[in-house]
C-alpha positions as CSV (number, residue, x, y, z in Angstrom):
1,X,0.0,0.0,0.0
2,X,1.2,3.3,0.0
3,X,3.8,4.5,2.2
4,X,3.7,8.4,2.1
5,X,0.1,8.7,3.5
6,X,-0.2,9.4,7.2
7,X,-2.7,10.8,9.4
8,X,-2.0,13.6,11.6
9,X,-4.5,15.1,13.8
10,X,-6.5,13.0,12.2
11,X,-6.6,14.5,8.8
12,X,-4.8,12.5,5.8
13,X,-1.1,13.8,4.4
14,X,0.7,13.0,1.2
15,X,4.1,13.9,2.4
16,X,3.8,16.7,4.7
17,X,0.5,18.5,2.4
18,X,-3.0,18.5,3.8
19,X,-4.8,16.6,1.1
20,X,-8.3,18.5,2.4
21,X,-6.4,21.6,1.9
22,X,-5.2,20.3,-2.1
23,X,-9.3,19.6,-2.4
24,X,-10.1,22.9,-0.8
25,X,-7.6,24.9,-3.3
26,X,-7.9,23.1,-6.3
27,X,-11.7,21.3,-6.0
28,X,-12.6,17.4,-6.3
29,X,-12.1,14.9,-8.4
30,X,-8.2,15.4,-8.0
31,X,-5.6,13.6,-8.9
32,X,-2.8,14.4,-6.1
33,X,1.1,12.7,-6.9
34,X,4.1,12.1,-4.3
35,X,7.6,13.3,-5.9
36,X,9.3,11.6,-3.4
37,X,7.4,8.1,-3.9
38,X,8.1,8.2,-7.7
39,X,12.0,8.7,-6.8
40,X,11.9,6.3,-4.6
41,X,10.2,3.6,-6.9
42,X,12.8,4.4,-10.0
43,X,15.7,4.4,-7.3
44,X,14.9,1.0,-6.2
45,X,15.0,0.0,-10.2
46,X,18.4,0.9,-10.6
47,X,20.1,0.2,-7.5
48,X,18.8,-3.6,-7.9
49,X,19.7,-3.5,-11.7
50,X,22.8,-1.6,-11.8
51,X,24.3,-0.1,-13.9
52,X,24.0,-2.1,-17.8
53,X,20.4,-1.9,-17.6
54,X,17.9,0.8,-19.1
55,X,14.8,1.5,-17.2
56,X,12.5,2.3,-19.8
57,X,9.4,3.7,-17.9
58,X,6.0,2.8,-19.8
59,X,4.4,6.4,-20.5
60,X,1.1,4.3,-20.7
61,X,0.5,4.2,-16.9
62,X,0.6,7.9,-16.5
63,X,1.5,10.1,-19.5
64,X,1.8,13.8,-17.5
65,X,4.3,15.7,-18.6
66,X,5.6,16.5,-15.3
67,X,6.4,12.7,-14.5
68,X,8.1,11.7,-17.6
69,X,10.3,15.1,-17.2
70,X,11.0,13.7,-13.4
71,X,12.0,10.1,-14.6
72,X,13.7,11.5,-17.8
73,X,16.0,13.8,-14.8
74,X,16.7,10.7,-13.1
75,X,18.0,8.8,-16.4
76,X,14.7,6.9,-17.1
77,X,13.8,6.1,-20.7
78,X,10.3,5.6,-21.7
79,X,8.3,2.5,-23.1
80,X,5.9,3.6,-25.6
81,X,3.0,2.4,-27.7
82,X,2.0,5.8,-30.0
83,X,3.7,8.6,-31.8
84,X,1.3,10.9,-29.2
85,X,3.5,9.5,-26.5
86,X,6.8,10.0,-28.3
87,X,5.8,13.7,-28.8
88,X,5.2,13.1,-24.9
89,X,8.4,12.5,-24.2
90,X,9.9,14.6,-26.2
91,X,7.9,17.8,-25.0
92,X,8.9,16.7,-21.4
93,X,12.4,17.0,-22.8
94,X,13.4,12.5,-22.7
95,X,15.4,11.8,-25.7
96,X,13.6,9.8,-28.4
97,X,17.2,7.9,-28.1
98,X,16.3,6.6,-25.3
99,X,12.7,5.1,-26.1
100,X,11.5,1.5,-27.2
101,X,8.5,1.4,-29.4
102,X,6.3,-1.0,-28.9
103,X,2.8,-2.2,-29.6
104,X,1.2,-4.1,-32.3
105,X,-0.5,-1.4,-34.7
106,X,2.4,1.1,-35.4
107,X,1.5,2.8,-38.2
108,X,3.3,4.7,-41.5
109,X,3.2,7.8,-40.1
110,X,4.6,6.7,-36.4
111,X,7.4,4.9,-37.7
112,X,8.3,7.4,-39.9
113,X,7.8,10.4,-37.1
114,X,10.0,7.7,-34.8
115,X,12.8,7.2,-37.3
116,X,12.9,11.0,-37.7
117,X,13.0,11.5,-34.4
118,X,16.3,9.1,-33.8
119,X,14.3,6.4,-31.9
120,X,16.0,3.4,-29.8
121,X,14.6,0.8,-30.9
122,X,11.4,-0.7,-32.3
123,X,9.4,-4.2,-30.6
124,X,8.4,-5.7,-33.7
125,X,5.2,-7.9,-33.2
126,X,5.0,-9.3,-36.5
127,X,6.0,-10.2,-40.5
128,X,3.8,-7.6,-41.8
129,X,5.5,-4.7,-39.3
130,X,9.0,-5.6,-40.2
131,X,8.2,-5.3,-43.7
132,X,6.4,-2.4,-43.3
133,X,9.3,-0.2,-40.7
134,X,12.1,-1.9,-43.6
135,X,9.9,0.1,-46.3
136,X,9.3,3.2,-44.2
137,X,13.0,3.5,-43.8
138,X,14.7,2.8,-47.2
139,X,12.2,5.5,-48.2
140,X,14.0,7.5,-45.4
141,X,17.2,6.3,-46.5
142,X,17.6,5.4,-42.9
143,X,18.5,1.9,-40.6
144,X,15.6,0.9,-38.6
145,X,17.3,-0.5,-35.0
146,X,14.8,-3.4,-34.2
147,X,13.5,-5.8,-31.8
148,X,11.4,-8.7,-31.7
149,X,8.7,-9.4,-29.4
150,X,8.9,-13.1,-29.4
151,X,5.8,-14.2,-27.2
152,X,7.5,-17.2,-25.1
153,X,4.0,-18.9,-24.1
154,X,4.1,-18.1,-20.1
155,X,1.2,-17.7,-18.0
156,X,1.5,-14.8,-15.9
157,X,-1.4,-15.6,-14.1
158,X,-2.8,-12.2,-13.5
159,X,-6.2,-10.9,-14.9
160,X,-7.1,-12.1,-18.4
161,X,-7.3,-8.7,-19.7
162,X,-3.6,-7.6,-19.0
163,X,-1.8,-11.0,-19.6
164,X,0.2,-10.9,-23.0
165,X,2.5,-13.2,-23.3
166,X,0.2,-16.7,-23.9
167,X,-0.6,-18.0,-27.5
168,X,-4.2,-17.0,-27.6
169,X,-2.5,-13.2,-26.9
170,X,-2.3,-10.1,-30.1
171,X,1.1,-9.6,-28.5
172,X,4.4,-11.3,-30.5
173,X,5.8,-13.6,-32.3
174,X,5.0,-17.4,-31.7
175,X,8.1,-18.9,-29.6
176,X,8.5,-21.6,-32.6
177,X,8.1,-19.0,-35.7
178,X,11.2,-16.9,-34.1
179,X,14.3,-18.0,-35.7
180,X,12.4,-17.5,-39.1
181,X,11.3,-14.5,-38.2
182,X,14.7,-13.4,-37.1
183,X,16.2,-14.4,-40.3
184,X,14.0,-12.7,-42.4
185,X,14.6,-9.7,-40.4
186,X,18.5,-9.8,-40.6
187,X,17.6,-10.2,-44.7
188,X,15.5,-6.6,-44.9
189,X,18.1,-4.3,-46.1
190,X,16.8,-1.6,-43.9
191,X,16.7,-2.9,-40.5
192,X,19.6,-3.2,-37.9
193,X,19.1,-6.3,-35.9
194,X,19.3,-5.2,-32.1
195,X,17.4,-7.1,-29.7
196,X,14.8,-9.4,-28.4
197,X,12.0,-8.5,-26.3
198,X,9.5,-10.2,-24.5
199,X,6.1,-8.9,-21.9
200,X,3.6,-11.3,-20.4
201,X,1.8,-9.6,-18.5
202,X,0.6,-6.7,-15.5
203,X,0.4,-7.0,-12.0
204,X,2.5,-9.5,-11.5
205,X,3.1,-10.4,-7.6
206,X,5.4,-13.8,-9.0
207,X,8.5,-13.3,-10.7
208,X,8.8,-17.1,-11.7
209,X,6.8,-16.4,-15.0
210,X,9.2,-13.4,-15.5
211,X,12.3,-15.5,-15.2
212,X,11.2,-18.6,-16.6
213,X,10.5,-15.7,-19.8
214,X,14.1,-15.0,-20.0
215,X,15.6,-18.1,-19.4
216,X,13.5,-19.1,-22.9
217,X,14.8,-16.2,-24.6
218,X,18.4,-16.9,-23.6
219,X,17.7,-20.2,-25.1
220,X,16.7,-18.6,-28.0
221,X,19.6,-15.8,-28.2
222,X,21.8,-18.9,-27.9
223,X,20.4,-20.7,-31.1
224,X,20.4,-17.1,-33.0
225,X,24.3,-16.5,-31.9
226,X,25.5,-20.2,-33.5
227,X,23.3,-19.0,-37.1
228,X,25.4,-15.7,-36.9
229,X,22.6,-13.3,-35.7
230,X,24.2,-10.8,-32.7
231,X,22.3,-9.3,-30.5
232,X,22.9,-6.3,-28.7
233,X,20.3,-6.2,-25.7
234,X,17.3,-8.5,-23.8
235,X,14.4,-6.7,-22.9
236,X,12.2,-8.0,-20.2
237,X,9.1,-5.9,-20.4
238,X,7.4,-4.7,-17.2
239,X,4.8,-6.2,-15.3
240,X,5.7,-6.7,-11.6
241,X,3.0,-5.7,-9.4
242,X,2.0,-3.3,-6.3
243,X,0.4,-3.5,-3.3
244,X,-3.0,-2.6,-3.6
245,X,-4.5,-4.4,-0.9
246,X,-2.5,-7.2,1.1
247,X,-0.2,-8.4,-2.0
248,X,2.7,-9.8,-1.4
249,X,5.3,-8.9,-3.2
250,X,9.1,-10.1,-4.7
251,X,11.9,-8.6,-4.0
252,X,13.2,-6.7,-6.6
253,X,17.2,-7.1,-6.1
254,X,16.1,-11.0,-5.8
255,X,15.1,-10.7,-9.5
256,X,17.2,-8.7,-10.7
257,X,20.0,-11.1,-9.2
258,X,18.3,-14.4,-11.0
259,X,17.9,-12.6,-14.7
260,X,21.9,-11.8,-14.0
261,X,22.4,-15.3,-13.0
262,X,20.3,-16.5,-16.4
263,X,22.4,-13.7,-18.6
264,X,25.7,-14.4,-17.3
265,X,28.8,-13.3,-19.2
266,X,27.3,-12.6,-22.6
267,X,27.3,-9.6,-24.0
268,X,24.0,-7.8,-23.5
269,X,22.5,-5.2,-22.0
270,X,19.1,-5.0,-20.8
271,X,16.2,-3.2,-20.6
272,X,12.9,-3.1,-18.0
273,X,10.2,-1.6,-19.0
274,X,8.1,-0.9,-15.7
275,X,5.0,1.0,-15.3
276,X,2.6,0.4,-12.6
277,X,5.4,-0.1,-10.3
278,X,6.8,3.2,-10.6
279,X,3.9,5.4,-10.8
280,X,0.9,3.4,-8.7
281,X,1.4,3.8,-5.4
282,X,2.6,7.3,-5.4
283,X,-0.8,9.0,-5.9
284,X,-4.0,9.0,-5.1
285,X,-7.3,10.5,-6.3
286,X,-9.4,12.7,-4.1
287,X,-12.9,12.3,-4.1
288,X,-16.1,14.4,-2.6
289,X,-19.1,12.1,-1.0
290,X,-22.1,14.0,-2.8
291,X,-25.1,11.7,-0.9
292,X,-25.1,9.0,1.3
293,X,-28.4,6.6,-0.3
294,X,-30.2,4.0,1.9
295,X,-31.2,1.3,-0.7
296,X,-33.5,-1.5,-0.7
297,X,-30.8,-4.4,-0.5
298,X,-27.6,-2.0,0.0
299,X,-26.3,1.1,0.6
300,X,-24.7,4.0,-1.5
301,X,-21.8,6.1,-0.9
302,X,-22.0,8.6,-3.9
303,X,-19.2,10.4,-4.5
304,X,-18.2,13.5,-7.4
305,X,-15.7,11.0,-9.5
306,X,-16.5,8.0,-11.3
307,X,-15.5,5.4,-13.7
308,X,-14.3,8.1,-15.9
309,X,-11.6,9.1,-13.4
310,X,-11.0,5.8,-12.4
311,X,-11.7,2.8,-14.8
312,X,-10.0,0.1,-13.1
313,X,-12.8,-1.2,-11.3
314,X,-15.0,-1.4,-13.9
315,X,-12.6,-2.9,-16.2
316,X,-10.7,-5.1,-14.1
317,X,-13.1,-5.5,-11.1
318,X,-9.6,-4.2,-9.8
319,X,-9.8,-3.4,-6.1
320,X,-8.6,-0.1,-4.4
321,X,-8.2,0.6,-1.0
322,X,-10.6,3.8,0.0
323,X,-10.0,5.8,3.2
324,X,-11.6,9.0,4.7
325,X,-9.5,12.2,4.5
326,X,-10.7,12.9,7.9
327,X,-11.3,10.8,10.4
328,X,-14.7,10.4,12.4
329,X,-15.8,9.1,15.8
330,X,-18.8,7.9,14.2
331,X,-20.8,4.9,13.7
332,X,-19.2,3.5,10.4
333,X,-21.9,2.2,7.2
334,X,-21.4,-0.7,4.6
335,X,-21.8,1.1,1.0
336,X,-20.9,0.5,-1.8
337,X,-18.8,3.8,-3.4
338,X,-20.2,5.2,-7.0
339,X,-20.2,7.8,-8.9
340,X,-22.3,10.0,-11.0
341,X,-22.2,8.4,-14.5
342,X,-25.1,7.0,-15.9
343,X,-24.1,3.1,-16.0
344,X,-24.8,0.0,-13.6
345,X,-21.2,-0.4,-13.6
346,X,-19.7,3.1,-12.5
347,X,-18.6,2.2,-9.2
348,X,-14.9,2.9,-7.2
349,X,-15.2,0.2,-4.5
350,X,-18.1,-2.4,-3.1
351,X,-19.1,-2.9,0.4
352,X,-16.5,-0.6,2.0
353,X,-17.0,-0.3,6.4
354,X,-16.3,3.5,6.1
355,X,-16.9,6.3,9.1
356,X,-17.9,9.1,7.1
357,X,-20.4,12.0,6.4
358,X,-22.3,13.5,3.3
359,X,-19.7,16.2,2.0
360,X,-16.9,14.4,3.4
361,X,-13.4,13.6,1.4
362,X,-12.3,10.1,0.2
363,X,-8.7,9.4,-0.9
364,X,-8.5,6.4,-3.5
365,X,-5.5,4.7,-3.2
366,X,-2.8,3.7,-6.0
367,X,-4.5,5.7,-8.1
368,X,-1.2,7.3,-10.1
369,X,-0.9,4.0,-12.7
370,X,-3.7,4.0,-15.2
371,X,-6.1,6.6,-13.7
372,X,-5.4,9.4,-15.1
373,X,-4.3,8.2,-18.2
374,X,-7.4,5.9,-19.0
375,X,-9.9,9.2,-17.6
376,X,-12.1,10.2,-20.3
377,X,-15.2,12.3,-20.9
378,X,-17.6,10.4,-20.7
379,X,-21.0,11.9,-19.9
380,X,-19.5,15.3,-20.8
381,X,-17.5,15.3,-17.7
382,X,-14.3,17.4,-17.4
383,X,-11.5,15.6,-16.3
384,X,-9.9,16.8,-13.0
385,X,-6.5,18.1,-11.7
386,X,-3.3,16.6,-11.5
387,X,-0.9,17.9,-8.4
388,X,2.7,17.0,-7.7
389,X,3.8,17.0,-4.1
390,X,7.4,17.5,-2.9
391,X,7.8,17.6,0.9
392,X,6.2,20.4,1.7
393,X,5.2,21.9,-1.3
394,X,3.0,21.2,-4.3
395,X,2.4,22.1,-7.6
396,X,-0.5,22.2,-10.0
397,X,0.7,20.1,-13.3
398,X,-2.4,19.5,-15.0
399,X,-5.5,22.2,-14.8
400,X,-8.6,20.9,-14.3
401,X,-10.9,20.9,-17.9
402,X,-13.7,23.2,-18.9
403,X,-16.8,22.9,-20.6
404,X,-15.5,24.7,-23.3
405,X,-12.5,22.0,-23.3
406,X,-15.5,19.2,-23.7
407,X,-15.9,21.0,-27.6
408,X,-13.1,22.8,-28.7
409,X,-12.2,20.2,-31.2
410,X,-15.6,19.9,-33.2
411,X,-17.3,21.7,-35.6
412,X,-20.4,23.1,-36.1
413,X,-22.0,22.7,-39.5
């Protein structure tokens, strides 16, 4: 769970910043960020990886511009899986040299943007994208450094929706296609054979499916060094987990220390891409209890943000850990916690024990991976704030949207 909350005087901090003072300034729904917990969580990357390993963050969890600035400060490179989140990165001053491109729909214009740009590397998912980033860049009269996403048939055994690496799965390349694959690729004039790359899944509280994922593509590295194809750099993906709830969780140096075991002493670098586990558990979102409804069977806690601010839930049946912002002496009520939007399924948390009041504050937990970044408008609701704390003080990195902001791209006839 997350470690820079604390109560004191009974009122809930992020650091050392009154959260009902963040609500009271900037309003509610309110996406509130710890600095220090999203130093702490890259820190805790490197000093288990050292010092051959890239930590490429994936932009996906939380795109602001502030946070990929603050990981691109601390030497992070960036995961990415659009030319909207290249031009991310590169507005919050990372280095496109410094970015993998992944994802399985790349099109013309994002390779060509990404080739301009000086990209890293591209994760190639299939025979029609390497022969489409080979003819992108002999157009360009450029070298295309690639990647395979070889899909090595692990069960991650996490939720159904973010597992990627089984067969049934639109992620990679089949495990027993890949030495084709990697043969046609080292034929394409254009492309400049790099590395291998592999992600199974999110949320992952095991690392056994993780290193039982590289010790199938060392196998396979192996077999591609004896038919003369060098590789230059593994890359694990992302995927391990956060505390949400009562998780337990690996120990990151442990893992790190088995994929250097599996590696050994051949030459290649390699490269994380982690997401949730950087960003998750140093925010939260900041909620307003609108009503307190007495139902027939149940009871409703009804709060000012929904599934628009927070899909998880509704998507995932993901569980998130709800807590007053003030605490009560009060006899505490069994709700379950929704929001405004105009679907059975809008709904934050079910059959929470929570001491609290009609126009009181609730802090979601882990809220800064895949919150913000999967809000949308829904309804016609604005989206809310985004504020990054840092000790003591705190800064607004996102303004909250406008009714006008709900329009201002369409046209009227």
């Amino acid at each position: 769970m997350m470690t820079n909350l604390k109560y004191n005087n009974n009122s809930l901090f992020i650091e050392n910043v009154s959260l009902s003072d963040l609500a009271q300034q900037f309003g509610t729904p309110l996406y509130v960020y710890s600095q220090n917990a999203l130093t702490n969580a890259f820190n805790n990357y490197a000093q288990a990886f050292g010092d051959n390993t890239l930590i490429c963050y994936a932009v996906k969890a939380n795109g602001n511009l502030s946070i990929l600035r603050h990981f691109a400060h601390l030497g992070a490179g960036f995961d990415i899986v659009s030319g909207g989140e290249l031009a991310r990165v590169i507005q919050a001053t990372g280095s496109a040299n410094r970015v993998i491109f992944s994802g399985v729909g790349k099109s013309i214009a994002e390779i060509e943007y990404a080739l301009k740009q000086g990209i890293r590397c591209f994760n190639v998912e299939s025979l029609p994208e390497l022969h489409r980033i080979n003819d992108v860049s002999g157009r360009l009269k450029l070298k295309a450094p690639i990647s395979l996403r070889i899909n090595p048939d692990v069960d991650a055994k996490t939720h159904p929706y973010i597992s990627t690496g089984l067969k049934n799965n639109k992620f990679g390349i089949a495990y027993k296609d890949a030495m084709d694959a990697y043969k046609l690729a080292q034929s394409l004039p254009n492309l400049d054979v790099v590395g291998i790359d592999c992600h199974i899944g999110s949320q992952l509280t095991d690392v056994a499916p993780l290193v039982e994922a590289c010790k199938r593509l060392i196998v396979l590295i192996d077999k591609l060094t004896e038919a003369g194809i060098h590789l230059k750099h593994i890359d694990l993906g992302g995927g391990v987990g956060i505390r949400y709830l009562d998780e337990s969780l690996p120990e990151l140096s442990l893992y790190a220390n088995q994929v250097k075991n599996i590696i050994g002493n051949r030459n290649l670098s390699l490269i994380l891409e982690p997401g949730r586990s950087l960003v998750g558990n140093a925010g939260v979102l900041l909620t307003r209890i609108e009503h307190i409804k007495q139902g027939e069977e149940k009871n409703f806690i009804i709060t000012d943000a929904a599934m628009n601010d927070l899909m998880r839930p509704t998507l995932y049946q993901a569980y998130h850990h709800i807590v007053p912002v003030v605490e009560r002496n009060i006899e505490p009520i069994v709700a379950d916690i929704v929001g405004p939007i105009c679907e059975s399924g809008d709904f934050l948390g079910k059959e929470r024990n929570l001491k609290v009041e009609e126009n009181d504050l609730l802090a979601v937990c882990s809220a800064a991976a895949y919150a913000m970044s999967m809000a949308s408008n829904y309804n016609a609701r604005c989206r809310g704030a985004e504020v990054m704390v840092n000790h003591d003080s705190y800064t607004l990195i996102r303004r909250r949207e406008t009714m006008q902001d709900l329009w201002q791209c369409e046209l009227l006839d």
